[in-house]
C-alpha positions as CSV (number, residue, x, y, z in Angstrom):
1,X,264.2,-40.8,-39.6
2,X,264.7,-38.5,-42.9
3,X,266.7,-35.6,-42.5
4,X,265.7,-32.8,-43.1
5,X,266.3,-31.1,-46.8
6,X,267.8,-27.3,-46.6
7,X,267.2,-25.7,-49.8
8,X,268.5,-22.2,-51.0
9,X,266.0,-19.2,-50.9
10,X,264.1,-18.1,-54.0
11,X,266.0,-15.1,-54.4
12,X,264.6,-11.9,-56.7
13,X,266.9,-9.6,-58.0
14,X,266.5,-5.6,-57.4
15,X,264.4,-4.3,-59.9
16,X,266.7,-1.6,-62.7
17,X,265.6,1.1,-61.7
18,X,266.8,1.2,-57.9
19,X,270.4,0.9,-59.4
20,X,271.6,4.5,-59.8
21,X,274.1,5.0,-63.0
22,X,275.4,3.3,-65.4
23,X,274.1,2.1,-68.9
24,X,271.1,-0.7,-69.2
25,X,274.5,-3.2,-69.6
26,X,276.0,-1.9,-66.8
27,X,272.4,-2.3,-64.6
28,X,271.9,-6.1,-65.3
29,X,275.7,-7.0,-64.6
30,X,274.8,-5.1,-61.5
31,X,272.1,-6.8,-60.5
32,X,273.4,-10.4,-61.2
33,X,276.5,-9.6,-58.5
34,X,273.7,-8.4,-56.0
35,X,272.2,-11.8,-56.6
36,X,275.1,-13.5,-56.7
37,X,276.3,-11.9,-53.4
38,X,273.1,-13.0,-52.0
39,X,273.6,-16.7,-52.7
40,X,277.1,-17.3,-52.2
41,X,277.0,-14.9,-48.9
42,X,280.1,-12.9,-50.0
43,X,280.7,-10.1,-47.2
44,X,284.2,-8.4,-49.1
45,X,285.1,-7.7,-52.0
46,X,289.1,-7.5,-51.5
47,X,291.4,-10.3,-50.4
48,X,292.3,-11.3,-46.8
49,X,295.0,-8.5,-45.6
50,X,296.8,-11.6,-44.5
51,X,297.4,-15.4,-42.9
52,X,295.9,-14.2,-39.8
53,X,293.0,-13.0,-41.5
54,X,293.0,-15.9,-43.9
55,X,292.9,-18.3,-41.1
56,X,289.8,-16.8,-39.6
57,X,291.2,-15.1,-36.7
58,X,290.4,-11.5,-35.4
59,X,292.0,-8.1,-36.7
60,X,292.5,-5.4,-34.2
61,X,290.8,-1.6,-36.5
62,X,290.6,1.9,-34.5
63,X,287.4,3.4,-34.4
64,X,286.5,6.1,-36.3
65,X,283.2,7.5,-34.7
66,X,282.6,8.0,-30.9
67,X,279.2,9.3,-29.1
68,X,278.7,10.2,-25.7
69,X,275.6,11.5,-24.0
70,X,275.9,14.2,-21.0
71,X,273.1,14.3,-18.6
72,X,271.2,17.6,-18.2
73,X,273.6,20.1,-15.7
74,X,271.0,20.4,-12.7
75,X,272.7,23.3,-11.9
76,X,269.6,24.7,-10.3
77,X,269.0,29.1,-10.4
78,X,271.9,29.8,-9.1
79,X,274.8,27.1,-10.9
80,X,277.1,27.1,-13.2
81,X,278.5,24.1,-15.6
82,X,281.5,23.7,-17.6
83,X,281.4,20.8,-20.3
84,X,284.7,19.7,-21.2
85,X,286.2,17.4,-24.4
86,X,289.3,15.4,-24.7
87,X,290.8,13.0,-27.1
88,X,294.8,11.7,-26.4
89,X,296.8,11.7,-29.0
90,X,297.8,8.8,-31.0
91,X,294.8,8.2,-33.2
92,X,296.1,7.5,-37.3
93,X,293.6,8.3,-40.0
94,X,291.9,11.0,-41.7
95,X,292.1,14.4,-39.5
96,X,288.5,14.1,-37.3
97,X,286.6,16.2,-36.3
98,X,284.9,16.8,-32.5
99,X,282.0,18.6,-30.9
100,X,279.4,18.7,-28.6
101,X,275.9,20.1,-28.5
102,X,272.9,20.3,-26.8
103,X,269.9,17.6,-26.9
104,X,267.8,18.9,-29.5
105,X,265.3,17.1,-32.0
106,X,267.0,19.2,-34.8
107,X,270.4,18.4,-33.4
108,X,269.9,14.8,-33.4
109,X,268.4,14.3,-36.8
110,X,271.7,16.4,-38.1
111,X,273.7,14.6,-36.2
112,X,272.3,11.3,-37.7
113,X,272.0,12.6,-41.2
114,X,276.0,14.3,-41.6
115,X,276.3,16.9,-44.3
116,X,278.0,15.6,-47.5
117,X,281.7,15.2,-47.0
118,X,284.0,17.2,-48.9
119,X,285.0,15.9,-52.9
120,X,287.0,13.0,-52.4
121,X,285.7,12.1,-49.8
122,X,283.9,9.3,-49.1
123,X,280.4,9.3,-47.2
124,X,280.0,8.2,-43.6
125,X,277.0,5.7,-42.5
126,X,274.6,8.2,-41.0
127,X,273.0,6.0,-38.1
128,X,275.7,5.8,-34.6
129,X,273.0,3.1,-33.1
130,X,274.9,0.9,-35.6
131,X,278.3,1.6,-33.9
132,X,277.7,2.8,-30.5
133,X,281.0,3.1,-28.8
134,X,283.1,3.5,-32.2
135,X,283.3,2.2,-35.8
136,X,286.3,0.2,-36.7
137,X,288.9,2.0,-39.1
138,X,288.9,1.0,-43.0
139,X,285.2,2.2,-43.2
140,X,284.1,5.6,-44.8
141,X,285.8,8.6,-43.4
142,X,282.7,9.9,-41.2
143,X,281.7,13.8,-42.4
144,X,281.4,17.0,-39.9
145,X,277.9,16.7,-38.5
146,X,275.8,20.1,-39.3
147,X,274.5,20.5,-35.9
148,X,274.5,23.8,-33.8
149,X,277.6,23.0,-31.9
150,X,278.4,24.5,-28.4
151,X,281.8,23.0,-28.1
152,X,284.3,22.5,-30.9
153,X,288.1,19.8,-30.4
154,X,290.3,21.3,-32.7
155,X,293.4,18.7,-32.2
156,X,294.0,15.8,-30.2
157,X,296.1,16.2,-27.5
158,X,294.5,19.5,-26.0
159,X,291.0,19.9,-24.4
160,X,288.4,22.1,-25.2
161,X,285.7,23.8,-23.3
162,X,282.5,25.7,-22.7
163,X,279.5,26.5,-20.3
164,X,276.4,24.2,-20.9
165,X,273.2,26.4,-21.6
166,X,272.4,28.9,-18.6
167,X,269.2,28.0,-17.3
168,X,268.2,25.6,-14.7
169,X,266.1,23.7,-17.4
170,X,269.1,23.2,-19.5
171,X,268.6,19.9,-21.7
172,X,271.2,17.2,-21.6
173,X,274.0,17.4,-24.4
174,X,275.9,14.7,-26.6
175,X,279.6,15.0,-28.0
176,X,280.6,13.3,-31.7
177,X,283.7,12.6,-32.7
178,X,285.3,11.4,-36.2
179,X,288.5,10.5,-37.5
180,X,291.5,11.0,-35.6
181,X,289.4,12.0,-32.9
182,X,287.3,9.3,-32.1
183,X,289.9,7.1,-30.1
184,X,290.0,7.7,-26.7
185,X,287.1,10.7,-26.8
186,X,285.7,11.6,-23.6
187,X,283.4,14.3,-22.4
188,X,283.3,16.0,-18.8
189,X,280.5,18.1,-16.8
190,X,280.8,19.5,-13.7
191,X,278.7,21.8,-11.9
192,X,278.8,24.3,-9.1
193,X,276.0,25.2,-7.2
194,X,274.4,26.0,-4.3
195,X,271.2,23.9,-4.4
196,X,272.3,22.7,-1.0
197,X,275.1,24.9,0.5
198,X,277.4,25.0,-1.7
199,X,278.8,22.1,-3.7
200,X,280.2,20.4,-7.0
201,X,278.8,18.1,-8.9
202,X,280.4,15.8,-11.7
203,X,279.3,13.4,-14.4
204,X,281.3,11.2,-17.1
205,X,279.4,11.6,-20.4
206,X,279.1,8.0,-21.5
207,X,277.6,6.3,-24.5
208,X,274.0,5.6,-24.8
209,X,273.0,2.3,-23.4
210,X,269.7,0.3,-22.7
211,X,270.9,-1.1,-19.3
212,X,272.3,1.1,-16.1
213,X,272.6,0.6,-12.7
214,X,272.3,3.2,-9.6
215,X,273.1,1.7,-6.0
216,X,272.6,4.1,-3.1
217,X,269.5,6.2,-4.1
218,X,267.2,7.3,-1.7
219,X,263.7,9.2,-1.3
220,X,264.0,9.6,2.6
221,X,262.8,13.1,4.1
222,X,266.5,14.5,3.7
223,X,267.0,13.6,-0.3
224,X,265.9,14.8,-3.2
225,X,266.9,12.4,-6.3
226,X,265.7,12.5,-10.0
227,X,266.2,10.2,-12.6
228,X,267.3,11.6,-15.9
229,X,267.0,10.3,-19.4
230,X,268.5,11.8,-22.3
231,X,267.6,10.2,-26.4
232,X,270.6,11.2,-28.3
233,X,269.4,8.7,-31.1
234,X,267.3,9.1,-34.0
235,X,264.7,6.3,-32.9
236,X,262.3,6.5,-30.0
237,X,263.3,5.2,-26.8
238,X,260.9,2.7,-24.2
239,X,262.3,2.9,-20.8
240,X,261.4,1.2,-17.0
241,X,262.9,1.7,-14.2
242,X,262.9,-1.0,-11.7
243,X,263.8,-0.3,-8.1
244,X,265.1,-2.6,-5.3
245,X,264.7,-1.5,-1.6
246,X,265.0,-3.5,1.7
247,X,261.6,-4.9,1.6
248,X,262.1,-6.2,-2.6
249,X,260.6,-4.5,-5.5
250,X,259.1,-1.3,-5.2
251,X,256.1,-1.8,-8.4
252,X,254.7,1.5,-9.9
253,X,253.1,1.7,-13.2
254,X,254.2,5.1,-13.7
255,X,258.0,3.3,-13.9
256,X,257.3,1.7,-16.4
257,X,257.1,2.2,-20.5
258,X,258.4,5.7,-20.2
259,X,258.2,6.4,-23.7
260,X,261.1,9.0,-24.9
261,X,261.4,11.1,-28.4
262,X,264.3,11.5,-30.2
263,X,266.4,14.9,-29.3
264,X,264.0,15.1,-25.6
265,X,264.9,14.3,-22.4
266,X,263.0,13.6,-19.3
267,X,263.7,14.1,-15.8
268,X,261.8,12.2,-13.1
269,X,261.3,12.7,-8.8
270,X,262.3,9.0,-7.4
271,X,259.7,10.3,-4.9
272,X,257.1,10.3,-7.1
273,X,257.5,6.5,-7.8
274,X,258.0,5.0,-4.3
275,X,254.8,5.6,-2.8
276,X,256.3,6.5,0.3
277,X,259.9,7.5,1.5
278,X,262.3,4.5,1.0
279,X,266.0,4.7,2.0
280,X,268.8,2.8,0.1
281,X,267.4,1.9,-3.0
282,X,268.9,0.6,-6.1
283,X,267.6,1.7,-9.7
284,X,268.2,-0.7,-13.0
285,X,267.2,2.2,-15.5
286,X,266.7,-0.7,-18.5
287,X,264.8,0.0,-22.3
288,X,262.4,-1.7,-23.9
289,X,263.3,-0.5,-27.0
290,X,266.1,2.2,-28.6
291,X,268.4,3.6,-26.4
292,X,269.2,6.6,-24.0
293,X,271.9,7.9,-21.8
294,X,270.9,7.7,-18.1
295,X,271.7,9.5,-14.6
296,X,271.0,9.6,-11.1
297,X,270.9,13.3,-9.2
298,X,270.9,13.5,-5.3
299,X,270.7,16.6,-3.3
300,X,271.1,15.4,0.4
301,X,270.0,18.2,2.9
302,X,273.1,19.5,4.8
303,X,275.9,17.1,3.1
304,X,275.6,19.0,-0.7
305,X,274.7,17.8,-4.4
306,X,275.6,15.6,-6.8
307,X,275.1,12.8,-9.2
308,X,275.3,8.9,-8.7
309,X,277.9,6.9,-10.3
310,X,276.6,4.4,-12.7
311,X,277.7,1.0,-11.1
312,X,279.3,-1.6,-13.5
313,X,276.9,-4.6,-14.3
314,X,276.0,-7.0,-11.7
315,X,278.5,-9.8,-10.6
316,X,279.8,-11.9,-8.3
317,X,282.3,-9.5,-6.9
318,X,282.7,-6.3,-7.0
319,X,285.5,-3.2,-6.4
320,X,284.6,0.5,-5.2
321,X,287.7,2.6,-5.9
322,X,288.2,6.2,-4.6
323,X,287.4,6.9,-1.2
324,X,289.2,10.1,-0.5
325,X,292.0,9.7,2.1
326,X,290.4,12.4,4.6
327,X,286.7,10.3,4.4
328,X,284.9,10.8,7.4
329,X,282.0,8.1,7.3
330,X,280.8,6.1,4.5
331,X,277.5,4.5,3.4
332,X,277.3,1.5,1.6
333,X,274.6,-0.3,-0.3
334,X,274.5,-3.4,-2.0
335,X,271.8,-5.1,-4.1
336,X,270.7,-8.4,-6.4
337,X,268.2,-8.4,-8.6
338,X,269.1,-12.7,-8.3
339,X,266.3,-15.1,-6.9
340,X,269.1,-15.8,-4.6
341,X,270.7,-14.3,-1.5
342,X,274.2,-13.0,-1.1
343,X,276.8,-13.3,1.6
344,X,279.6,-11.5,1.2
345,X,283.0,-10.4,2.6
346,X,283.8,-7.1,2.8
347,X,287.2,-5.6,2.3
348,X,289.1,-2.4,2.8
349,X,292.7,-1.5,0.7
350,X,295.3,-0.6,3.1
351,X,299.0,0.0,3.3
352,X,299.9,-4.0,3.4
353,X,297.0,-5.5,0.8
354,X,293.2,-6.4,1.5
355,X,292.0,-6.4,5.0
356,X,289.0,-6.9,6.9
357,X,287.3,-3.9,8.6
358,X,286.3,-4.5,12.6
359,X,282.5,-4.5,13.2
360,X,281.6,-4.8,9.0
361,X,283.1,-7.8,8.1
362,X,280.2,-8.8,6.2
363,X,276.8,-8.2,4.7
364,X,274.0,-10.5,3.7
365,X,271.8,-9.1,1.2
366,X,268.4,-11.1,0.8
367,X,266.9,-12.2,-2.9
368,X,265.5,-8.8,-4.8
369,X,266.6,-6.4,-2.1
370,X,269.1,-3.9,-0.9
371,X,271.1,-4.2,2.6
372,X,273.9,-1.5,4.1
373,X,276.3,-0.5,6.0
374,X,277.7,2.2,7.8
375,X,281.7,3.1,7.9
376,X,283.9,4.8,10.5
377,X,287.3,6.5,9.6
378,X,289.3,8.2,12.4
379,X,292.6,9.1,11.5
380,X,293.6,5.9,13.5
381,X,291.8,3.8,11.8
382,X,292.4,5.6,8.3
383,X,295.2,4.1,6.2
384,X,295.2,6.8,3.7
385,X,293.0,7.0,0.5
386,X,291.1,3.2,-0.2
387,X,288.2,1.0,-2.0
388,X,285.7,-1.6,-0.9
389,X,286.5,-5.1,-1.9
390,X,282.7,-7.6,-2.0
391,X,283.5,-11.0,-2.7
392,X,281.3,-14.3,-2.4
393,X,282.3,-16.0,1.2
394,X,281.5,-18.8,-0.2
395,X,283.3,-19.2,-3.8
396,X,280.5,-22.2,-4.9
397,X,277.6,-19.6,-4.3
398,X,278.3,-16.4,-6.6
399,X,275.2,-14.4,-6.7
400,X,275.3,-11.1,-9.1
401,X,275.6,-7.8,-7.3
402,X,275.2,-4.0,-7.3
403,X,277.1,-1.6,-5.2
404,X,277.3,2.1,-4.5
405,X,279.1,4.1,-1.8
406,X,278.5,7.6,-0.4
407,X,281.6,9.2,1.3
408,X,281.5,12.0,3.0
409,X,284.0,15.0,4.1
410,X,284.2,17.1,6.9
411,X,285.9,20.9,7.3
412,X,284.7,22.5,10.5
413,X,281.7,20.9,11.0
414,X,280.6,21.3,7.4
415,X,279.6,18.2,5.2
416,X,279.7,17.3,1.5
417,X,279.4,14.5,-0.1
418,X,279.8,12.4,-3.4
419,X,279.0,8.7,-4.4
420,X,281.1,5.8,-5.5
421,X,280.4,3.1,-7.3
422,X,281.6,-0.6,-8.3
423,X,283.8,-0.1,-11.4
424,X,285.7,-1.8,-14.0
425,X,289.5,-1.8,-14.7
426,X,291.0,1.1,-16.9
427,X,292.5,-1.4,-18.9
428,X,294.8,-0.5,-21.9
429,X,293.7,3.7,-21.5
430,X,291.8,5.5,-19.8
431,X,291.0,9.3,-20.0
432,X,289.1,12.4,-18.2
433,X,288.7,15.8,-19.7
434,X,288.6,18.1,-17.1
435,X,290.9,18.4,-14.1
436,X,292.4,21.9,-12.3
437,X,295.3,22.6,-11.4
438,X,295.8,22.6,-7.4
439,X,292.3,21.0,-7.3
440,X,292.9,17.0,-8.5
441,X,293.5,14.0,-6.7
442,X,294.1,10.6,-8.2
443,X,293.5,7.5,-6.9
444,X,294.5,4.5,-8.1
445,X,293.6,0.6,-6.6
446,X,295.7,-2.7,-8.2
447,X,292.7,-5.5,-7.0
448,X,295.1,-8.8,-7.1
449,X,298.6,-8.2,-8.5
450,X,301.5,-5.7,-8.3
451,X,300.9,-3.0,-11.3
452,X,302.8,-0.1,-13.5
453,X,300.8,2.9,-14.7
454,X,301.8,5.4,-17.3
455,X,299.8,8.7,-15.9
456,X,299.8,11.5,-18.6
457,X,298.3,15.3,-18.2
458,X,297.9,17.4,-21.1
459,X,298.2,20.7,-21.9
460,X,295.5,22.9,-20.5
461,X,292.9,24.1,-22.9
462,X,294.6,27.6,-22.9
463,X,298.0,26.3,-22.5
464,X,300.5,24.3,-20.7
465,X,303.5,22.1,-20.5
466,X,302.2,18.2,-20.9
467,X,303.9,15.6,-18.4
468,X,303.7,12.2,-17.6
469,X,305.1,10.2,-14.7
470,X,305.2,6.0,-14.2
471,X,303.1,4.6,-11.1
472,X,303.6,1.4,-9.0
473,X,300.8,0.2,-6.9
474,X,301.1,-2.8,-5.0
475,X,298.6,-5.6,-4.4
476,X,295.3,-5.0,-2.8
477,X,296.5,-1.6,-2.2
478,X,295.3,2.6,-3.2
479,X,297.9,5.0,-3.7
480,X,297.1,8.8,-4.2
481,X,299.5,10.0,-6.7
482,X,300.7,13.6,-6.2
483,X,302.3,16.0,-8.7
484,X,300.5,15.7,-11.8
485,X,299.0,18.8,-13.2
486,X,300.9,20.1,-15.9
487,X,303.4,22.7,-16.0
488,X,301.6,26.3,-16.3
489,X,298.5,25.1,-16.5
490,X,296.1,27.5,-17.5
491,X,292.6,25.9,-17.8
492,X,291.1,22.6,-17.2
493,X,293.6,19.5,-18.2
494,X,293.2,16.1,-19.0
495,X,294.3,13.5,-17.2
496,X,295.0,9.5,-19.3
497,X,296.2,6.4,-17.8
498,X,297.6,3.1,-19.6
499,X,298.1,0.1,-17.6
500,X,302.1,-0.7,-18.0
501,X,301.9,-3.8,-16.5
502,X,300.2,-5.7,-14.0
503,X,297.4,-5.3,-13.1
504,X,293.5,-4.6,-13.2
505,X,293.9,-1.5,-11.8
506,X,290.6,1.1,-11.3
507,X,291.0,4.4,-10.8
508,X,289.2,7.7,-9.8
509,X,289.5,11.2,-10.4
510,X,288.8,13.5,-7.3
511,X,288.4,17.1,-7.6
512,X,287.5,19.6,-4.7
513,X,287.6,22.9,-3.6
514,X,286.7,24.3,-0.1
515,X,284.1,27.2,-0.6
516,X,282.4,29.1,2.5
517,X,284.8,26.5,4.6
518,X,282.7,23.4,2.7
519,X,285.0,20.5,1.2
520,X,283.1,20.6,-2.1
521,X,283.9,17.5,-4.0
522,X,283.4,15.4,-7.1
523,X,284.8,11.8,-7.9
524,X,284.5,10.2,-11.3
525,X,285.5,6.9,-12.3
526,X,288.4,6.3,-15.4
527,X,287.0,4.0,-18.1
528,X,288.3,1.6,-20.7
529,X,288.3,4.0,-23.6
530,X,288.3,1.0,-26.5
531,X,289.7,2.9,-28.6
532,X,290.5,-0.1,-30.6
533,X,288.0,-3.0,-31.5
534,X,288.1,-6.6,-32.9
535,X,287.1,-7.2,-36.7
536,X,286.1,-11.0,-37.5
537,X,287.2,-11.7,-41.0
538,X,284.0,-12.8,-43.0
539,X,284.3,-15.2,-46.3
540,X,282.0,-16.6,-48.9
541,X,281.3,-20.1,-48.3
542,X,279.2,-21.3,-51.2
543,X,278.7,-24.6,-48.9
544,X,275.5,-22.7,-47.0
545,X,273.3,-23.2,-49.8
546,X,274.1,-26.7,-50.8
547,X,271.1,-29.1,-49.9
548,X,271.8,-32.2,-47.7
549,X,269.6,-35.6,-47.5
């Protein structure tokens, strides 16, 4: 048989007059290097920075640019919400710059189109869907976007914040930040409202996606849940949202190819795509094209408001950390998208490692569906604060899942509740703008080994003493760590966490306050910032254009 002959493209090079400056000389010698860069697949122009790069390995660069999307507040006629930015100290680089601003088509395209940097400076790629968590160090300095900011970070180190636009249609937001800012940034919201008694609601603003998860959504007679979708980006967005209840699928055309503009947001009644009331439903909010950030908002009559944790993507097993240590009952609801079932074992945290709950020890969810079940917690049975441990029972039959949790809280026979969600470790650092003095719990779960955690709170945004305190948490076990707002706080604080040693550890942030004798609550999730990412060195190799017989 003849092998096939690989020959080197016909190549063209750029016509004169798309090469800005320089003389006619100066043009050709251009354009030959463009050609020869073409053919020989050159990708630097400097040396290796050294063996490790020279041997083809991976170089650890900061990033230099960080987006995050905020969902709209929801705060209904009569709420309030605080947006909240944070980046720890420690980033190296140019000084950065940090802001957030609301959703707008003419905040978007400036965002994506920066004003020229000062002289000296060098121009920043204008496009974030090419880098959307971060863009490694040793590339341009990025350049102050000229956008109608609400919220300005001077420094790293110390928060700042601001109120979210005052009306009940408010549009969703995005935070930028640059330089020294970028690793580690983080937004907050949180809302207070009394949409449904009185209650808080909280969201991590998270990069913009094409894939998110929502376990525990409902559209029974008692709920009221939208679907929010926020385009941060300068390209149109295609969404569908494909939702899993106890009887399968749930098909709707109106789910699907959502189509949304750059700098618009839409927000859409779950009820108005279930044809019919369905109770513990699971929504994979994926795109078709572009990308969007993405959130789930419940208002459950008698038991308060707020929005759905995004759950991390489906596997095998999965870890919900932060049930509060004074949970009355819980709700769980698990889901697979997987042509197969799932069997799982369930798992509490408790004062001595992992241990099987009486009456729940496990839950069998069929192929495309959702299954739940219901907790208990007397203050018998309670072993402080916890998380829910789902694992395969039987290790040759993994089948990917989803799962979310709703707590809920009790103070005089008043209800509110949050919702939980499977999460991922905090790994190196971890960070989340706005905490309150008096008001913050943190809760913090080591899944298989014995872990250290360095837990830091900074300043508040109007001032305060910083401090920082080592953690140990034991195997299989959630400790609630008191003690940690700063010194004089006066404003909200942010709270960081880096894994010592050990480890994975998750952890959640819980904030509360009891107005008109409710427990109002929130609980967010800590994420791996990756502040830092991995650079493959790239060579010419003249050998890809050689032709072989």
């Amino acid at each position: 048989m003849k092998k096939p002959t690989l020959k080197a493209p016909k190549l063209k090079a750029p016509a004169l007059s798309a090469v800005a400056g320089g003389s006619r000389t100066g043009q050709s010698l251009l354009a030959g290097a463009a050609v020869l860069g073409l053919v020989f697949g050159i990708a630097e122009l400097r040396a290796p920075a050294g063996p490790a790069a020279a041997a083809g390995q991976r170089t650890t660069a900061q990033v230099e640019r960080s987006a995050l999307v905020c969902p709209p507040p929801m705060q209904g006629v009569t709420g309030s919400t605080s947006l909240t930015l944070f980046s720890p100290e420690g980033g190296t680089g140019s000084t950065g710059t940090g802001l957030l601003a609301d959703t707008t088509p003419d905040n978007v395209i400036a965002a994506q189109n920066p004003a020229q940097p000062a002289a000296g400076a060098s121009a920043a790629p204008s496009d974030p869907a090419a880098t959307p968590a971060g863009q490694p160090s040793g590339s341009p300095a990025a350049a102050v976007p000229a956008v109608d900011a609400r919220i300005s970070l001077a420094k790293p180190g110390v928060p700042a914040t601001g109120p979210a636009a005052n009306t009940d249609t408010a549009p969703g937001s995005f935070a930028v930040a640059t330089g020294n800012l970028a690793p580690g940034f983080t937004a907050t919201q949180v809302t207070t409202s009394e949409q449904s008694g009185p209650s808080l609601s909280g969201a991590d603003c998270l990069p913009s996606g094409t894939s998110f998860w929502f376990s525990g959504a409902s559209t029974a007679a008692n709920r009221v849940d939208y679907v929010t979708l926020v385009n941060a980006d300068s390209l149109p967005a295609v969404v569908d949202l494909r939702m899993y209840g106890d009887k399968g699928q749930i098909d709707n055309e109106l789910a699907t190819g959502i189509a949304i503009a750059p700098g618009k947001y839409e927000t859409m009644s779950l009820s108005s795509l279930t044809k019919g009331p369905v109770d513990n439903l699971a929504l994979h909010v994926v795109t078709r094209s572009g990308r969007i950030g993405a959130g789930v908002h419940a208002v459950d009559t008698g038991k308060g408001t707020d929005w759905l944790e995004p759950s991390a993507d489906p596997g095998p097993s999965v870890v919900i950390p932060g049930i509060p240590d004074d949970v009355t009952t819980a709700h769980l609801v698990v889901a697979t998208d997987s042509a197969d079932d799932a069997d799982l074992k369930v798992q509490l945290s408790g004062k001595n490692g992992w241990f099987t709950p009486a009456g729940n020890e496990t839950v069998h969810v069929k192929a495309g569906m959702t299954a739940a079940l219901d907790f208990q917690f007397t203050e018998q049975t309670r072993e402080g604060a916890s998380a829910i441990r789902l694992t395969p029972s039987s290790e040759g039959h993994p089948t990917p899942i989803v799962a979310g949790l709703r707590v809920d809280r009790e103070n005089k026979g008043k209800t509110e509740s949050a919702w939980l969600a499977g999460g991922n470790p905090i790994g190196a650092r971890a960070s989340i703008a706005d905490n309150r003095a008096g008001q913050t719990k943190l809760i913090l779960t080591a899944v298989d080994s014995d872990a250290k955690v360095k837990v830091s709170s900074s300043a508040g945004a109007a001032g305060g003493t910083p401090a920082s305190k080592d953690v140990d948490v034991p195997a299989g076990t959630t400790v609630t760590v008191d003690g940690i707002d700063p010194a004089d706080a006066n404003g909200p604080y942010a709270l960081t966490l880096r894994t010592v040693s050990g480890g994975p550890v998750l952890a959640t942030r819980q904030l509360s306050a009891v107005t008109k004798d409710v427990p109002t609550f929130t609980t967010q999730q800590f994420r791996d910032d990756h502040a830092t990412v991995e650079v493959p060195h790239v060579a010419g190799d003249p050998a890809v254009v050689l032709t072989g017989r």
